[in-house]
C-alpha positions in Angstrom: -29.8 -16.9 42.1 -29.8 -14.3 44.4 -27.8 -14.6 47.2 -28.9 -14.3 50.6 -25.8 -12.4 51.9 -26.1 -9.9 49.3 -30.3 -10.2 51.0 -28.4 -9.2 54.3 -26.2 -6.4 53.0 -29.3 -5.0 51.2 -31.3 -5.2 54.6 -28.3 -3.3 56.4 -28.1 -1.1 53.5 -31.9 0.3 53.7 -31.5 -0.1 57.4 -29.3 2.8 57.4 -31.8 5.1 55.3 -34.6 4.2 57.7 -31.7 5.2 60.3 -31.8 9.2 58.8 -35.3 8.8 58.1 -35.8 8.3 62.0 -33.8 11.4 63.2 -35.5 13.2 60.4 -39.1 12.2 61.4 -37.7 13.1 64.8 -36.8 16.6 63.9 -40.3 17.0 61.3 -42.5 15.1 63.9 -41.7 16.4 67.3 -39.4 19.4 66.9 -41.2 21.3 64.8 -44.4 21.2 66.8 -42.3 22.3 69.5 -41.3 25.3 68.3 -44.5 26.8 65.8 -48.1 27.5 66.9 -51.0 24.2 67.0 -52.7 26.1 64.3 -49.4 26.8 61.8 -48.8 22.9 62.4 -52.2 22.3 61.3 -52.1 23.8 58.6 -48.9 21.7 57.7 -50.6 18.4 58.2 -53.2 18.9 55.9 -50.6 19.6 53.2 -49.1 16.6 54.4 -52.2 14.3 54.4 -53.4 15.3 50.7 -49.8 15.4 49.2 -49.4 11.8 50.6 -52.1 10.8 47.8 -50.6 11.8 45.1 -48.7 9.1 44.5 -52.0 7.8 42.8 -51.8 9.7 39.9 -49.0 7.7 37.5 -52.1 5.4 37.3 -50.6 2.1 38.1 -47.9 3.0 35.9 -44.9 2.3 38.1 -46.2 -0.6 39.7 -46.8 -1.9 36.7 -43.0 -1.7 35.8 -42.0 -3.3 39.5 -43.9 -6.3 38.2 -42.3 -6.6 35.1 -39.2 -5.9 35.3 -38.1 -6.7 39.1 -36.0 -9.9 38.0 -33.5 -7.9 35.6 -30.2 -6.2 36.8 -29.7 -2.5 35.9 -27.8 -3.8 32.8 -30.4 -5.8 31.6 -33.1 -3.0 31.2 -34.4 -2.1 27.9 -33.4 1.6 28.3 -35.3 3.1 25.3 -38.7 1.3 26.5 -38.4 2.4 30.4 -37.4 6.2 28.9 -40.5 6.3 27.0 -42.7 5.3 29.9 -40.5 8.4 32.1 -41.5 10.8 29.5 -45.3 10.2 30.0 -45.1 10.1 33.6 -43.5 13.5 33.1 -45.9 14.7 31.0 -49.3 13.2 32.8 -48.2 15.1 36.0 -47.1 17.7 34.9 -50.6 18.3 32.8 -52.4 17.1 35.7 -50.9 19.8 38.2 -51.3 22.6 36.3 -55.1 21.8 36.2 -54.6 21.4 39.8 -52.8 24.7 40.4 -55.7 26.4 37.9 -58.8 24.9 39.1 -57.7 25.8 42.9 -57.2 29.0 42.3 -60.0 29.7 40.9 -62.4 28.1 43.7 -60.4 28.5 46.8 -58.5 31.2 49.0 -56.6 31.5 51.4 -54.4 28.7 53.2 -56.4 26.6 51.4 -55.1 27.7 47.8 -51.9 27.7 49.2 -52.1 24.5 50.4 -53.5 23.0 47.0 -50.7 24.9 45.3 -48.4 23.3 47.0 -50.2 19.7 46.7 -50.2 20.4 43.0 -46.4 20.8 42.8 -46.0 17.5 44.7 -48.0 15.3 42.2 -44.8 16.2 39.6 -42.2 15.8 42.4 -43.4 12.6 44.5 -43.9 10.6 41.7 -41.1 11.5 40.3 -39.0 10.6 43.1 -41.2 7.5 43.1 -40.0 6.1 39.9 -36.3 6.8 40.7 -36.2 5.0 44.2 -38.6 2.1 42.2 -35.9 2.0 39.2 -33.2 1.3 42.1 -35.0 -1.2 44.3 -36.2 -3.3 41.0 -32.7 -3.8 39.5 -31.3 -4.9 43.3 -29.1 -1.3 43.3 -30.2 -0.7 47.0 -26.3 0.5 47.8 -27.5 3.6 45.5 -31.2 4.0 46.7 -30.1 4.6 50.4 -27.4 7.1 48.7 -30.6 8.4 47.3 -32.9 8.8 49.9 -30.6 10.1 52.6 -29.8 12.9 50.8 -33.5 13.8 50.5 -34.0 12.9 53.9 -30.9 14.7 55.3 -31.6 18.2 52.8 -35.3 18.0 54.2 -33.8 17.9 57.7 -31.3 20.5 57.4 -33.9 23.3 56.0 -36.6 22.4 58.2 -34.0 22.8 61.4 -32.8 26.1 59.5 -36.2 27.4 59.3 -36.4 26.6 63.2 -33.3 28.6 63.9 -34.6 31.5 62.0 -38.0 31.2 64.6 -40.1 30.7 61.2 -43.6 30.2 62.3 -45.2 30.2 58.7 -46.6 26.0 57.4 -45.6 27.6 53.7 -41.9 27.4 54.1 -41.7 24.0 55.6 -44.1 22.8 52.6 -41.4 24.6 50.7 -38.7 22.9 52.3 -40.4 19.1 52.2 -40.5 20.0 47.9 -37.3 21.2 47.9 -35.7 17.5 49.2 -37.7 16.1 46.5 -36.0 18.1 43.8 -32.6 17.7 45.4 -33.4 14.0 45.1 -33.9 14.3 41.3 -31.3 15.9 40.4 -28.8 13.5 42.2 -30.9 10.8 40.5 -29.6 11.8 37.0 -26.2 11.2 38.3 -26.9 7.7 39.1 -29.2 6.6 37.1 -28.1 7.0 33.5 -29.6 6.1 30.3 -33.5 6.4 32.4 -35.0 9.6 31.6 -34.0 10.9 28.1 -32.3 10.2 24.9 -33.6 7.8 22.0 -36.9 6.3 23.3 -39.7 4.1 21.5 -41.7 5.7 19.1 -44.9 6.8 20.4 -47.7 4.6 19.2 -45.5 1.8 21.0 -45.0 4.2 24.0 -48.3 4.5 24.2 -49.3 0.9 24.4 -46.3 -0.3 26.8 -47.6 2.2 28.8 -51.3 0.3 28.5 -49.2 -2.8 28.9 -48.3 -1.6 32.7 -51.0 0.2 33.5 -53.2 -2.8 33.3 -50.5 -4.6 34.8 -50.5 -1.8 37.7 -53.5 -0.6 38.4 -54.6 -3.5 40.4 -51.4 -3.3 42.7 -51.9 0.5 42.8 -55.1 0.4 44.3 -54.6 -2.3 46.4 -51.5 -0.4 48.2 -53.4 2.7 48.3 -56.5 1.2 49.5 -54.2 0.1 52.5 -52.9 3.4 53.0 -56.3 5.1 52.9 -57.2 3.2 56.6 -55.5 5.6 58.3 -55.5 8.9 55.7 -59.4 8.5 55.6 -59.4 8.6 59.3 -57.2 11.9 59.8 -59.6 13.1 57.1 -62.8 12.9 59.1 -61.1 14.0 61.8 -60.2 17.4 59.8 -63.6 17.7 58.6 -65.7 16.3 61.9 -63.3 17.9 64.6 -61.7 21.7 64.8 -58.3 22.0 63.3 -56.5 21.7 67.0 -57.8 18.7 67.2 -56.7 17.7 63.7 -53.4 18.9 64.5 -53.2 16.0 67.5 -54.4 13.4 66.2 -52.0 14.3 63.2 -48.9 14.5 65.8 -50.0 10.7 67.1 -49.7 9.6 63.7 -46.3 10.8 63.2 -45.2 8.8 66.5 -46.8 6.0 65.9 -45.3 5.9 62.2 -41.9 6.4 64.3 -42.4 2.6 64.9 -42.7 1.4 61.9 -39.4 3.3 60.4 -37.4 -0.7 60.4 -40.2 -2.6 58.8 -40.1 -0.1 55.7 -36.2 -0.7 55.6 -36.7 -4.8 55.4 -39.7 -4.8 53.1 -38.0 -2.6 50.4 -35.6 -5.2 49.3 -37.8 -8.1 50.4 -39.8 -8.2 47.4 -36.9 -8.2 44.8 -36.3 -11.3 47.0 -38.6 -13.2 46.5 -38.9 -12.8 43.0 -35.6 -14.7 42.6 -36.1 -17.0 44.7 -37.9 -21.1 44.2 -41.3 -20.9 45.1 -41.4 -24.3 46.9 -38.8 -22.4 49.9 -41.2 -19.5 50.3 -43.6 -21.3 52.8 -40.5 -21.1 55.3 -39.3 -17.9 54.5 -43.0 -17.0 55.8 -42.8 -18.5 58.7 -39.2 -17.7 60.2 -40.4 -13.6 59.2 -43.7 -13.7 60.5 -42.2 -15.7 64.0 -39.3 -12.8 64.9 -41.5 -10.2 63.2 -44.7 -9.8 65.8 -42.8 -10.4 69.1 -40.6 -7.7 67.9 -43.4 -5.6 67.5 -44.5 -6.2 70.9 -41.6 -5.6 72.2 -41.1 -2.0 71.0 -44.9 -0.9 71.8 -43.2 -1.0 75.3 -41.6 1.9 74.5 -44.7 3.9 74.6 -44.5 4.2 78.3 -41.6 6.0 79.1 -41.7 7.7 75.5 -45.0 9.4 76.7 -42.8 10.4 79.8 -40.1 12.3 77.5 -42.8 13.6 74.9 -44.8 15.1 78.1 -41.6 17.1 79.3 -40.9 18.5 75.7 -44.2 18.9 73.9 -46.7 19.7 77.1 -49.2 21.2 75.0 -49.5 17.8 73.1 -50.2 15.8 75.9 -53.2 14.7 75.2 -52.2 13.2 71.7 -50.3 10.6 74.4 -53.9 9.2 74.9 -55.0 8.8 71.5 -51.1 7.3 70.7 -52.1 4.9 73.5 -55.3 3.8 71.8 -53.5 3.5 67.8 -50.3 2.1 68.7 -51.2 -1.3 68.0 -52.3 -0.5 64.1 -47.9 -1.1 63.9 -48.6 -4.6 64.6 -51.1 -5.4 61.2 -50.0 -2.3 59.4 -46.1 -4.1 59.8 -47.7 -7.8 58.8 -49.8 -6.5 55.7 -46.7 -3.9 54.6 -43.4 -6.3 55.1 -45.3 -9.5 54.9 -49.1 -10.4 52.8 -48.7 -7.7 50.3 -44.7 -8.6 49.3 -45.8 -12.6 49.2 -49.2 -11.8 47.5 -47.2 -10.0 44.8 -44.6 -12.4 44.5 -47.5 -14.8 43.4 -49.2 -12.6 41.1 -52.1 -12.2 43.1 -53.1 -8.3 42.4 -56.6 -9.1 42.3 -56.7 -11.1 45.8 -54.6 -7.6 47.1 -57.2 -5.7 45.8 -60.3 -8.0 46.7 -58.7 -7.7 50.5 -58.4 -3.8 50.9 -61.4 -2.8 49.4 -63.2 -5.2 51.5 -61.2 -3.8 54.4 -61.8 -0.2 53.5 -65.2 -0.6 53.4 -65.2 -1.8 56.3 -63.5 0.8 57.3 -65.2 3.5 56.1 -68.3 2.0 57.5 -67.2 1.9 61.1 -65.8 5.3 60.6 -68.4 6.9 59.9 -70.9 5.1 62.5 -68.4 6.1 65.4 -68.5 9.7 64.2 -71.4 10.8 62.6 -73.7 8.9 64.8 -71.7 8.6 68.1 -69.4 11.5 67.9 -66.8 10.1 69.3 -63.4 10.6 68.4 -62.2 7.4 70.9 -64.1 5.5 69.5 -62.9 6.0 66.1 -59.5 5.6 66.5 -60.3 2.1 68.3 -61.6 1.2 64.8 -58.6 2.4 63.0 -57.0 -0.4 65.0 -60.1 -2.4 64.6 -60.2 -2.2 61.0 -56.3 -2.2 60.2 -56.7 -5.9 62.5 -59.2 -7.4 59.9 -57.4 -5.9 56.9 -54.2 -8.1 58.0 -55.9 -11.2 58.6 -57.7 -11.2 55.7 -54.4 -10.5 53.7 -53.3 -13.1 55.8 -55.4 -16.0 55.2 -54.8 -15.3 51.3 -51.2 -15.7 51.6 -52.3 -19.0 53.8 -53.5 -20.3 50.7 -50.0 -20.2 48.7 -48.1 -21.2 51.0 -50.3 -24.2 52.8 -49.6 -22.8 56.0 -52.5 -21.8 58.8 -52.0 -19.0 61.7 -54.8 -19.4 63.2 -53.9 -19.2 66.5 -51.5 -16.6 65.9 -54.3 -14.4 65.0 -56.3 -14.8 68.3 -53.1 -14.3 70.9 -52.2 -11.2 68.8 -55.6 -9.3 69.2 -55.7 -10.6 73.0 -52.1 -8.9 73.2 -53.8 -5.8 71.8 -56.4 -5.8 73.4 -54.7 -5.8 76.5 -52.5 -3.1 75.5 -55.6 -1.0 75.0 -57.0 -2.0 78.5 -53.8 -1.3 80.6 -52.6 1.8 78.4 -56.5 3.7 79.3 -57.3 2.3 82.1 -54.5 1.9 84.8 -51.9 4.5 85.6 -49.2 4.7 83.6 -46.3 3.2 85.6 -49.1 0.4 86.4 -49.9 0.0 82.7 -46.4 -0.6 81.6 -45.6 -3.4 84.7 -48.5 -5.0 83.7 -48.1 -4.8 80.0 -44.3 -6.1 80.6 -45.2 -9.0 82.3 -47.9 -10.0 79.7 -45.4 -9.2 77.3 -42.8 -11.5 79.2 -45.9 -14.5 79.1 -46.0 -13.9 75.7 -42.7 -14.0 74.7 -41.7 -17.2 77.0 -44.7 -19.0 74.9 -42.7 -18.1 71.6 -39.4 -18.2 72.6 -38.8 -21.1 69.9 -39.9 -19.3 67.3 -38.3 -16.3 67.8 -35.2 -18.4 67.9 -35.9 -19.2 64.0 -34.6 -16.1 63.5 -31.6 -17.7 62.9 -32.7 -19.5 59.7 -32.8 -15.8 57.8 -28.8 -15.6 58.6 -26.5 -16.8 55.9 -25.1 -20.5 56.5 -21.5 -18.6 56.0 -22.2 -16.1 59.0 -23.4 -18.8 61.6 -20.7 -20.9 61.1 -18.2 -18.1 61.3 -16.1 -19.3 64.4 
């Protein structure tokens, strides 16, 4: 069985990538639109936004192998049948870019050719480094995945800060130097990772249908998770095609901040799934419950660090001031998007229930998409849109929610209701009271709230090993 103080040392582990990933988002989200033009940065969100899709491209492929193979150590793989299925991720992508790269050239100019050159060369990269960091978090080597992703992290720090100190003002070269710690994370992968890419491998008829085997296994995962993802991409979107590309640019930057917040929650869910796919089904239901108990108070608590963040943001980035407000009307998405991300989506997987994931989000993004489009094509109003994003992120989770409700026997009910109220007020005191006002006002409601759950944020203390609260 697996342990729950190897659980903890695995949390702690992928704690301390989310640690570098912080000071890196720090340096990428707020110090580089310090120091280049609104227009340059731009520029370098759109890259951003489209090559954050490319991840769709393997197909279902890789999700498919996380899950089949999630219960086996490293030394358990069949080595021969995972290579094969590396090869034809290699050579999908690598097909698929160059008809990218060509078909771009041909149609566009400009920063926009650039841009879907660059894109291009990310659908072989990202999903590359998507199937190393999914080959270490499946076989439980988390110890080696941070390893992994730090050095990516920490090499796409170091040459966006050395483009700064060389006053580069050009969204090419820090394209160039998000790439480049994807390659560096590659080539350190082959180091750790042995006996995964090539060598002997299956012959190819029986490649070809293992690969059919996890596709179809996959593909309902994929576009479940990317479905998710799309509430907020779809939204920067129409802001990029509605709005003028300042504007793009701000909303972008509010993005990054709020995706500041949920740095932590990616570290637990990583090696929460492998978790629960070796553990009995029948203690689930409380594993549920002591999560979801310490997991939205905490939430809470850290949204009331908007307040005098927008305070230290307004003194270093004045010309991105007004991306404060639109923060203050998106900061809540960190509540659902945290639930749905650590929470529904790890439990709905553990049961095998792909097709309830993907029932949820494409309800939910039609939703979406719906509300989207009503709040700008017919009101033109950019508030109003992102009050949806929150809107529809809110209905997203408790759908996902009252699925996993269903496995586990448990109701939340009530949970649901004081968490929209919380948001709502958040909203309320964050646009329509000065600031200092807001945030006494939102800290006492905060301080309600968290005297109403103060026993179950005390649970907490069920997700500690036995042999750590007994330690005298």
């Amino acid at each position: 069985m697996y342990s729950q103080t190897k659980f903890t040392k695995n949390i702690l582990a992928s704690i301390s990538v989310q640690v570098i990933s912080l000071l890196v988002s720090f340096v990428i989200g707020v110090l580089i639109p310090k120091f280049i033009n609104e227009y340059q940065y731009a520029y370098w969100q759109t890259y951003i936004l489209y090559v954050g899709y490319v991840g769709v491209l393997h197909f279902g492929l890789l999700d498919g192998i996380v899950l089949r193979y999630s219960q086996y150590d490293f030394e358990q793989l069949d080595k021969a049948r995972i290579r094969s299925q590396f090869k034809i991720l290699l050579g999908t992508t690598s097909i698929i870019a160059l008809v990218a790269a060509f078909v771009g050239s041909l149609i566009t100019g400009g920063i926009s050719r650039t841009t879907i050159l660059f894109v291009a060369i990310g659908i072989v990269t990202k999903n590359l480094v998507t199937y190393n960091s999914y080959s270490f978090q499946i076989t439980n080597r988390i110890n080696k995945y941070a390893v992994l992703i730090i050095t990516q992290r920490i090499s796409y720090g170091l040459l966006a800060v050395l483009l700064l100190a060389l006053h580069v003002n050009r969204f090419e070269y820090y394209c160039m130097a998000e790439l480049s710690g994807d390659i560096i994370c590659i080539i350190l992968s082959r180091f750790f990772n042995k006996g995964m890419y090539f060598g002997k491998s299956l012959p190819p008829r029986e490649a070809f249908r293992e690969w059919r085997v996890n596709v179809s296994s996959g593909i309902i995962l994929m576009f479940a998770n990317w479905s998710a993802m799309l509430l907020g991409g779809f939204a920067k979107m129409i802001v990029q095609w509605h709005w003028d590309e300042l504007t793009f640019g701000k909303i972008s930057f509010s993005f990054s901040l709020s995706n500041l917040f949920l740095t932590f929650i990616t570290a637990v869910s990583v090696v929460l799934f492998p978790q629960l796919k070796r553990t009995e089904q029948e203690k689930l239901p409380e594993i549920y419950k002591s999560i979801r108990n310490v997991l939205s108070p905490l939430l809470f608590v850290a949204m009331l660090a908007y307040y005098p963040g927008c305070l230290l943001i307004e003194k270093f980035l004045p010309k991105y001031s007004q991306s404060l407000i639109y923060l203050g009307l998106m900061l809540p998405i960190i509540i659902f998007t945290s639930k749905v991300s650590l929470l529904t989506n790890n439990y709905l997987k553990a049961f095998r229930k792909e097709k309830e994931m993907l029932r949820v989000n494409i309800l939910s993004s039609l939703i979406a998409v719906v509300l989207f489009a009503v709040s700008t094509y017919i009101f033109d109003n950019l508030t109003a849109l992102l009050i949806c994003v929150v809107l529809s992120n809110l209905i997203k989770s408790v759908m996902s929610e009252q699925a996993v409700e269903k496995e586990i026997q448990m109701s939340f009910t009530k949970d649901y209701i004081i968490e929209t109220a919380m948001t709502v007020m958040f909203i309320v005191y964050t646009n329509f009271l000065p600031r200092w006002t807001a945030c006494a006002a939102y800290a006492m409601t905060l301080a309600v709230y968290l005297v109403y759950y103060r026993k179950n944020i005390m649970s907490i203390s069920s997700l500690v090993p036995e042999r750590l609260r007994n330690k005298k």
